[in-house]
TORKOL-4160 file (C-alpha; in steps of 0.2 Angstrom, whole numbers, padded with zeros to 4 digits, m for minus):
266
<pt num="1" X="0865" Y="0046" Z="m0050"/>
<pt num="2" X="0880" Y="0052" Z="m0061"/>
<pt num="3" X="0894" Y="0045" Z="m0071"/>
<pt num="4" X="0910" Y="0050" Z="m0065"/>
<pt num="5" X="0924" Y="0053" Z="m0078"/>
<pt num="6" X="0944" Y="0055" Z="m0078"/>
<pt num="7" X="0960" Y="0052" Z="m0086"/>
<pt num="8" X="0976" Y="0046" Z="m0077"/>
<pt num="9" X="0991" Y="0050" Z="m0085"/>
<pt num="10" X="1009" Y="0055" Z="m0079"/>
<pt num="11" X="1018" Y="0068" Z="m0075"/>
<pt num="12" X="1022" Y="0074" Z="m0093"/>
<pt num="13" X="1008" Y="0069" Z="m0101"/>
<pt num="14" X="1008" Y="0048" Z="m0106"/>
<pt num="15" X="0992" Y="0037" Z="m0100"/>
<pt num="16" X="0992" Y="0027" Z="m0087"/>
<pt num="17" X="0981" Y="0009" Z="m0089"/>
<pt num="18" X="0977" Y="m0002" Z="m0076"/>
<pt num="19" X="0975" Y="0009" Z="m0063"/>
<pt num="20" X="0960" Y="0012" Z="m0051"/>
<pt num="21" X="0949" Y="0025" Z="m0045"/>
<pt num="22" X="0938" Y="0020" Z="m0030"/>
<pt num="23" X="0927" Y="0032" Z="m0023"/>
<pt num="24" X="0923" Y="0031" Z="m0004"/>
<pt num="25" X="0907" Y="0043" Z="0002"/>
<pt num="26" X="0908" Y="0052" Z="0018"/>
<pt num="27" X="0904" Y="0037" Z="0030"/>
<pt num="28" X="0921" Y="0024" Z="0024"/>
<pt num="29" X="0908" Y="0016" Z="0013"/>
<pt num="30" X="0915" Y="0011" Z="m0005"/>
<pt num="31" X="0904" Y="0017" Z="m0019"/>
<pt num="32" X="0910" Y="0013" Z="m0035"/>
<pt num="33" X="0927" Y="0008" Z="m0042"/>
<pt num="34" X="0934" Y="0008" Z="m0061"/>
<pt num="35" X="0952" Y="0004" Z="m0068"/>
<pt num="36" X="0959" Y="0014" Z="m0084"/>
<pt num="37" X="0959" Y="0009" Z="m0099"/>
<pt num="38" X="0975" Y="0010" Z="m0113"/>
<pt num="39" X="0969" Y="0027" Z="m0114"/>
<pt num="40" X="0971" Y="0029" Z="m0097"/>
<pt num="41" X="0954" Y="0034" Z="m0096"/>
<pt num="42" X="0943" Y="0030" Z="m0081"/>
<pt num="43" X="0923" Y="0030" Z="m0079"/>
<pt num="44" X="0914" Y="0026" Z="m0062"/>
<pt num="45" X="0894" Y="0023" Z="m0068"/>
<pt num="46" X="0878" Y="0025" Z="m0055"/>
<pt num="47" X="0889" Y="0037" Z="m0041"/>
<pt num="48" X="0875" Y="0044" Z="m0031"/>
<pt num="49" X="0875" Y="0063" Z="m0026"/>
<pt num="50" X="0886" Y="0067" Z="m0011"/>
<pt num="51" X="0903" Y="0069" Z="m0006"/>
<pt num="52" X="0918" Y="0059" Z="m0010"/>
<pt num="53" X="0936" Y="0054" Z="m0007"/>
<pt num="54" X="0944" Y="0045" Z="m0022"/>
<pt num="55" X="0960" Y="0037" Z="m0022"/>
<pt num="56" X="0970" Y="0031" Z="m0036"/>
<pt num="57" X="0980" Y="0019" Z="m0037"/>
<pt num="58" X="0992" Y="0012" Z="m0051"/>
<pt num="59" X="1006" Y="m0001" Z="m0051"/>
<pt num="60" X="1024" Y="0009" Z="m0052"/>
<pt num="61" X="1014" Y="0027" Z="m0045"/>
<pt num="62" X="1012" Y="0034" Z="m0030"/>
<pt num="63" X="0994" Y="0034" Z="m0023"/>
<pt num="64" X="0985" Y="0050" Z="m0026"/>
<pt num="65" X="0968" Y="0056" Z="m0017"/>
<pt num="66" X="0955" Y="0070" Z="m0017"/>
<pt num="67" X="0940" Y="0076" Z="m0012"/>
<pt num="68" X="0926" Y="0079" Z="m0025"/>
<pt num="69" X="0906" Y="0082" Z="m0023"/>
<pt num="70" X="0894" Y="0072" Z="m0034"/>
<pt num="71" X="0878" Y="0083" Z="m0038"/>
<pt num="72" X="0863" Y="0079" Z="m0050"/>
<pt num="73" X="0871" Y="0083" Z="m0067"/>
<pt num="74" X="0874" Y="0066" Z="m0077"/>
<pt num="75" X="0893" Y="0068" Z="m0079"/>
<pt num="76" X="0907" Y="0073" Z="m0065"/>
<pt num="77" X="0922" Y="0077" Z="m0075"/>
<pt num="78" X="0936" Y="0074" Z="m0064"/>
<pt num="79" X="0949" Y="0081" Z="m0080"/>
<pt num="80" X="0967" Y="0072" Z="m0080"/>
<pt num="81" X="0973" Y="0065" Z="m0062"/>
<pt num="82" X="0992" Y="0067" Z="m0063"/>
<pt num="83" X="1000" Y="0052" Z="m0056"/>
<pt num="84" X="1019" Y="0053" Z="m0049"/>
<pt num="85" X="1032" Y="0036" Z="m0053"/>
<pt num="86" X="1033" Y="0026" Z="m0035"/>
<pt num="87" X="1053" Y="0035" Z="m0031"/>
<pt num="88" X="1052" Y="0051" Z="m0037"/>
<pt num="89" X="1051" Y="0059" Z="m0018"/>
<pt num="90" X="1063" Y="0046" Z="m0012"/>
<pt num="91" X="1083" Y="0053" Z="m0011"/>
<pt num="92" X="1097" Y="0042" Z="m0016"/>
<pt num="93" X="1104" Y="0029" Z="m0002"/>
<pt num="94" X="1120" Y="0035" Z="0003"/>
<pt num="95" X="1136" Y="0028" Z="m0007"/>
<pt num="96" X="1144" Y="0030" Z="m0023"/>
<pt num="97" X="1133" Y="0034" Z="m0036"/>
<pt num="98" X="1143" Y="0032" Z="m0052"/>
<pt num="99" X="1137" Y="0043" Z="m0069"/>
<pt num="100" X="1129" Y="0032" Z="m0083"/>
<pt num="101" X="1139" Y="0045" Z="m0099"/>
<pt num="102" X="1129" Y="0035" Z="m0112"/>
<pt num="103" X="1111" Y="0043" Z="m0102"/>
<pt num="104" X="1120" Y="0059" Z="m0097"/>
<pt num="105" X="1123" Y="0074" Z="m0106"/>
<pt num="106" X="1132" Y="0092" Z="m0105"/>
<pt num="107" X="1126" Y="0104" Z="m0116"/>
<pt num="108" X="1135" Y="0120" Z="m0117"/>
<pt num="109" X="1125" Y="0136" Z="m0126"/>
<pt num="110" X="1133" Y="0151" Z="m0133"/>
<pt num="111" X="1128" Y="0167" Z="m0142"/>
<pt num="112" X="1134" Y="0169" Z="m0160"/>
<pt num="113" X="1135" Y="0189" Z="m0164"/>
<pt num="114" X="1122" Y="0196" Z="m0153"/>
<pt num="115" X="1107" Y="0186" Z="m0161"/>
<pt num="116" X="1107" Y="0167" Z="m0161"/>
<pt num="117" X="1113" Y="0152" Z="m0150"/>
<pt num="118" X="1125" Y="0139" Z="m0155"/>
<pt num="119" X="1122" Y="0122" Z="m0146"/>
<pt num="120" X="1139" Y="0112" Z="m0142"/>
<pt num="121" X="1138" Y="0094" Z="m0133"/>
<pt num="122" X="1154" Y="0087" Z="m0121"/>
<pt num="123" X="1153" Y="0069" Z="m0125"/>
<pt num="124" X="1168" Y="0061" Z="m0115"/>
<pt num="125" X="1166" Y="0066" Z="m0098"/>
<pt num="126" X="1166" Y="0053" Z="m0081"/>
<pt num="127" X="1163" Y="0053" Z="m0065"/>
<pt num="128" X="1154" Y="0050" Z="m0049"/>
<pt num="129" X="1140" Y="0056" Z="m0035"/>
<pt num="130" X="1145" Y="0054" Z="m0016"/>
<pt num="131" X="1130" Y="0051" Z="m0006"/>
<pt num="132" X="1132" Y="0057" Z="0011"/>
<pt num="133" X="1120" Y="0057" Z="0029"/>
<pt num="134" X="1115" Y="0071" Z="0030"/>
<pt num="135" X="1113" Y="0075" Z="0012"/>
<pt num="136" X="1122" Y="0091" Z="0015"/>
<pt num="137" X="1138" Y="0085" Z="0018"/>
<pt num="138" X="1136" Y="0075" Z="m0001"/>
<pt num="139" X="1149" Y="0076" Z="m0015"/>
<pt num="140" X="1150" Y="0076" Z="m0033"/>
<pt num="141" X="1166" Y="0076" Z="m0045"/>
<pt num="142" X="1166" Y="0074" Z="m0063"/>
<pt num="143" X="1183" Y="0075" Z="m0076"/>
<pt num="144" X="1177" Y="0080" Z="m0094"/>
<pt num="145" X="1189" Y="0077" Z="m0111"/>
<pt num="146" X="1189" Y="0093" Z="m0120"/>
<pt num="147" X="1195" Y="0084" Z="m0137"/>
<pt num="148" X="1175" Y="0078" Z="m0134"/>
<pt num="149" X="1168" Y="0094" Z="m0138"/>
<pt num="150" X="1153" Y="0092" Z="m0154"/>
<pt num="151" X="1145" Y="0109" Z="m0160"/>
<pt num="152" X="1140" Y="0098" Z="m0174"/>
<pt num="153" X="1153" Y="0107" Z="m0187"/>
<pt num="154" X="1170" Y="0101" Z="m0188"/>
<pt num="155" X="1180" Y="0117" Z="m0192"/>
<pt num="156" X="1171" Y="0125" Z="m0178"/>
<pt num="157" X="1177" Y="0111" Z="m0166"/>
<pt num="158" X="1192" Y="0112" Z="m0170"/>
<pt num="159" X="1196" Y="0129" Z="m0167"/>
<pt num="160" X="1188" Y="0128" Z="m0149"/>
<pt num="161" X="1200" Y="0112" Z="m0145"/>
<pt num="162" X="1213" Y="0124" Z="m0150"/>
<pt num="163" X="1223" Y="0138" Z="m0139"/>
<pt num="164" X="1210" Y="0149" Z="m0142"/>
<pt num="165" X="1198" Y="0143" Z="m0131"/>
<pt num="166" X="1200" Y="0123" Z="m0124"/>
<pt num="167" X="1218" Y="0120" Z="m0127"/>
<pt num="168" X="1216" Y="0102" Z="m0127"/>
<pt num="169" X="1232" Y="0096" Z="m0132"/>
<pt num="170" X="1241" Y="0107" Z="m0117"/>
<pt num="171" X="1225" Y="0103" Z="m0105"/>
<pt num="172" X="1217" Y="0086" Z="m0107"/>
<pt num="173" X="1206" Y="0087" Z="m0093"/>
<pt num="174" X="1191" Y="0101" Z="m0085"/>
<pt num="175" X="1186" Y="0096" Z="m0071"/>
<pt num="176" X="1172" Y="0098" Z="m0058"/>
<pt num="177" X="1172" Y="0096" Z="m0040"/>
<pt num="178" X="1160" Y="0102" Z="m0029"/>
<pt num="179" X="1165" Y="0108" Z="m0009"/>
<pt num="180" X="1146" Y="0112" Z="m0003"/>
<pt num="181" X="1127" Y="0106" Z="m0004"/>
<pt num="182" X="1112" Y="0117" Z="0000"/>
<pt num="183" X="1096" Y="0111" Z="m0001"/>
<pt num="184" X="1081" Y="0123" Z="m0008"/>
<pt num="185" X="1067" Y="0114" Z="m0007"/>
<pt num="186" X="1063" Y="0092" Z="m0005"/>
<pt num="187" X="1067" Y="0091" Z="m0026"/>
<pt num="188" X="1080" Y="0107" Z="m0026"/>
<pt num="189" X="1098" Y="0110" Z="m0022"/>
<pt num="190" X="1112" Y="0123" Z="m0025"/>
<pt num="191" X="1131" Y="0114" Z="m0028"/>
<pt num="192" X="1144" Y="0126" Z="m0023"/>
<pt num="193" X="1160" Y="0118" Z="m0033"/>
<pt num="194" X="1175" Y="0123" Z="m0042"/>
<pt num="195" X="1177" Y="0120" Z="m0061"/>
<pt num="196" X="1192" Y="0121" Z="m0069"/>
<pt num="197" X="1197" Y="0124" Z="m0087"/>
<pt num="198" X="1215" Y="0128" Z="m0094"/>
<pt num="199" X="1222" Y="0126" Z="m0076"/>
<pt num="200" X="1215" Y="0139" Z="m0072"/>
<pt num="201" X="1199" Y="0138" Z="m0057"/>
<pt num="202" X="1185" Y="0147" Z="m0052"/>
<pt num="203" X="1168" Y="0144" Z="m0042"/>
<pt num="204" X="1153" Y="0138" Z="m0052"/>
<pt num="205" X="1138" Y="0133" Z="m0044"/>
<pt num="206" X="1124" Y="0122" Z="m0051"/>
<pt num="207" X="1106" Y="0124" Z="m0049"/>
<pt num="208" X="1102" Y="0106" Z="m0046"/>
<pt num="209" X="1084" Y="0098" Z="m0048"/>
<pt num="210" X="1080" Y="0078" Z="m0042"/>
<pt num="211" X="1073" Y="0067" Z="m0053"/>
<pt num="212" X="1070" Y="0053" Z="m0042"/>
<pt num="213" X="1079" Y="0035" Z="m0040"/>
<pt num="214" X="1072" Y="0016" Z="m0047"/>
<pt num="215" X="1077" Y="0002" Z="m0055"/>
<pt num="216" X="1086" Y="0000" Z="m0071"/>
<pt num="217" X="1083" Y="m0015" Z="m0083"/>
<pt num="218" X="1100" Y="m0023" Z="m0075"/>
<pt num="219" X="1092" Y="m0026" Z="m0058"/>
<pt num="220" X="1103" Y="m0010" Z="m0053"/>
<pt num="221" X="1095" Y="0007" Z="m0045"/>
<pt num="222" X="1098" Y="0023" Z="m0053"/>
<pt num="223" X="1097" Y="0042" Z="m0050"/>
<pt num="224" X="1091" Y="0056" Z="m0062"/>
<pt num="225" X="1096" Y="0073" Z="m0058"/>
<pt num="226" X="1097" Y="0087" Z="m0069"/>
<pt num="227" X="1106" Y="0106" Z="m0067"/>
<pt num="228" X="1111" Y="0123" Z="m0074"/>
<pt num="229" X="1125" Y="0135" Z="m0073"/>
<pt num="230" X="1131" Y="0150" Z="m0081"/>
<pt num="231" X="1149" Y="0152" Z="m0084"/>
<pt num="232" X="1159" Y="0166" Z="m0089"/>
<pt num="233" X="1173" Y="0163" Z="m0104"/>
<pt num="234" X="1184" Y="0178" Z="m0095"/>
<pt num="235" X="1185" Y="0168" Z="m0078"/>
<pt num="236" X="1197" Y="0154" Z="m0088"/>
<pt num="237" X="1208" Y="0165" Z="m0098"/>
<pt num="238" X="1196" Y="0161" Z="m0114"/>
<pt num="239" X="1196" Y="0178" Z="m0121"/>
<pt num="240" X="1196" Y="0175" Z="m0139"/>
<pt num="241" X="1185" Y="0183" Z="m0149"/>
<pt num="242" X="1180" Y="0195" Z="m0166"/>
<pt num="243" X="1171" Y="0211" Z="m0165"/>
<pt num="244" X="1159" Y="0213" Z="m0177"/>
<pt num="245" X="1148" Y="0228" Z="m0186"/>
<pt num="246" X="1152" Y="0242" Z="m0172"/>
<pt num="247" X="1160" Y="0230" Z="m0158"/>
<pt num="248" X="1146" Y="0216" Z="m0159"/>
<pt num="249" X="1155" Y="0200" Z="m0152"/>
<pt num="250" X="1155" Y="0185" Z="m0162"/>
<pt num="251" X="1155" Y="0173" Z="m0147"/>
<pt num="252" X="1146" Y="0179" Z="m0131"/>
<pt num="253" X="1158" Y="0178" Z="m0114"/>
<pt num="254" X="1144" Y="0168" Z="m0105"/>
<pt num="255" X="1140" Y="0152" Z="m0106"/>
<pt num="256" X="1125" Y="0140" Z="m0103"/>
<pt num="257" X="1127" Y="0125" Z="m0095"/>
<pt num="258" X="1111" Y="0114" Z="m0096"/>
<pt num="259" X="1116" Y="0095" Z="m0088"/>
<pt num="260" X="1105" Y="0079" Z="m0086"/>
<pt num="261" X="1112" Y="0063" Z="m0077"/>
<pt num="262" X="1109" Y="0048" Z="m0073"/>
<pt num="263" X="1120" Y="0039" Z="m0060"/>
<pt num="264" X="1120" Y="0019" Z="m0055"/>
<pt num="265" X="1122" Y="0014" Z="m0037"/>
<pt num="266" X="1137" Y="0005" Z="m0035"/>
């Protein structure tokens, strides 16, 4: 007989209690079954040698199996059992899918003379996910308020609402909107879109990853997506800059993009 052991947690890391672990030997037969405690820690006692299937199974998770083999050593250590949240594999419904801006967030990174990065954060921005059958032919278009921009140093933002870069003032509105959707994989996608800054447009694609869809706490459903892009000052006509010590640039001409959103179904 041994005593098998495991943890169930999620996917980044957190424990996951009152979930259960049956073990099933080679013939159907149930053997032993356990739930995990706060710790999300499991233990099956008097599991005769053999063969196995367990299956796990946890209230809000998708149910996971695997096989393990149960010799004579007192313990089987089955280590941590990675449990996904019931939704993550499941795509949004088609409709309108409107963005949540107070759980959504555009970060924009630059580099600052050759050496360090300066984080800034676009807090006003709206806009809204188009759902489509097939998901190919899906939409996304969102309208961003340059007078939002927070670097986290007032002088500094104000010079990049000004002329120099944004031009708020003249330019109230960047916009995004995308005219293609290619899928990678089930959880990856490519947006080809159009982003456009100062009046001026230029392509910009994101490289998308799915978070998954489930309820919020106001009976709605939501989607979590998340996406990068790189975009270059020179393409908007933002070309200010200072050379520094033999040319160096103060501001690097690319940018990061790093997004996260959540959108409600409407």
């Amino acid at each position: 007989m041994s005593t098998v052991t495991g943890q169930l947690t999620t996917l980044d890391g957190w424990p996951v209690a009152g979930g259960t672990l049956t073990a099933v030997d080679a013939g159907g037969v149930q053997r032993a079954r356990g739930t995990s405690g706060p710790d999300g820690r499991i233990v099956l006692d008097g599991v005769p040698a053999g063969p196995y299937t367990l299956i796990v199974a946890a209230p809000g998770h998708d149910p996971l199996a695997r096989t393990v083999s149960v010799g004579a050593e007192p313990v089987t250590a089955l280590g941590v059992l990675e449990l996904n949240r019931a939704g993550l594999a499941v795509l949004p419904a088609p409709g309108t899918w409107v963005i949540d801006p107070v759980h959504s967030s555009i970060q924009a990174t630059a580099l600052h003379i050759g050496m360090s990065r300066i984080h800034g954060r676009l807090r006003r921005f709206s806009g809204q996910v188009q759902i489509a059958d097939p998901l190919e032919n899906s939409s996304v278009e969102v309208l961003i308020d340059p007078t939002g921009v927070d670097t986290a140093d007032e002088m500094r933002d104000e010079h990049l609402r000004s002329a120099d870069f944004l031009d708020a003032l003249r330019y109230p509105e960047i916009r995004y909107k995308s005219d293609g959707l290619r899928r990678v994989d089930h959880t990856h996608w490519i947006v080809d879109g159009v982003l456009t800054i100062k009046g001026v447009s230029a392509p910009v694609p994101l490289q998308v990853e799915f978070h998954g869809t489930g309820p919020d706490l106001m009976g709605g459903v939501r989607a979590a997506f998340s996406a990068t892009a790189e975009v270059s000052r020179d393409d908007f006509a933002i070309d200010w800059n200072q050379s520094v010590l033999a040319g160096l640039l103060a501001v690097g001409r690319t940018l990061r993009i790093d997004i996260d959103i959540q959108a409600v179904r409407s």
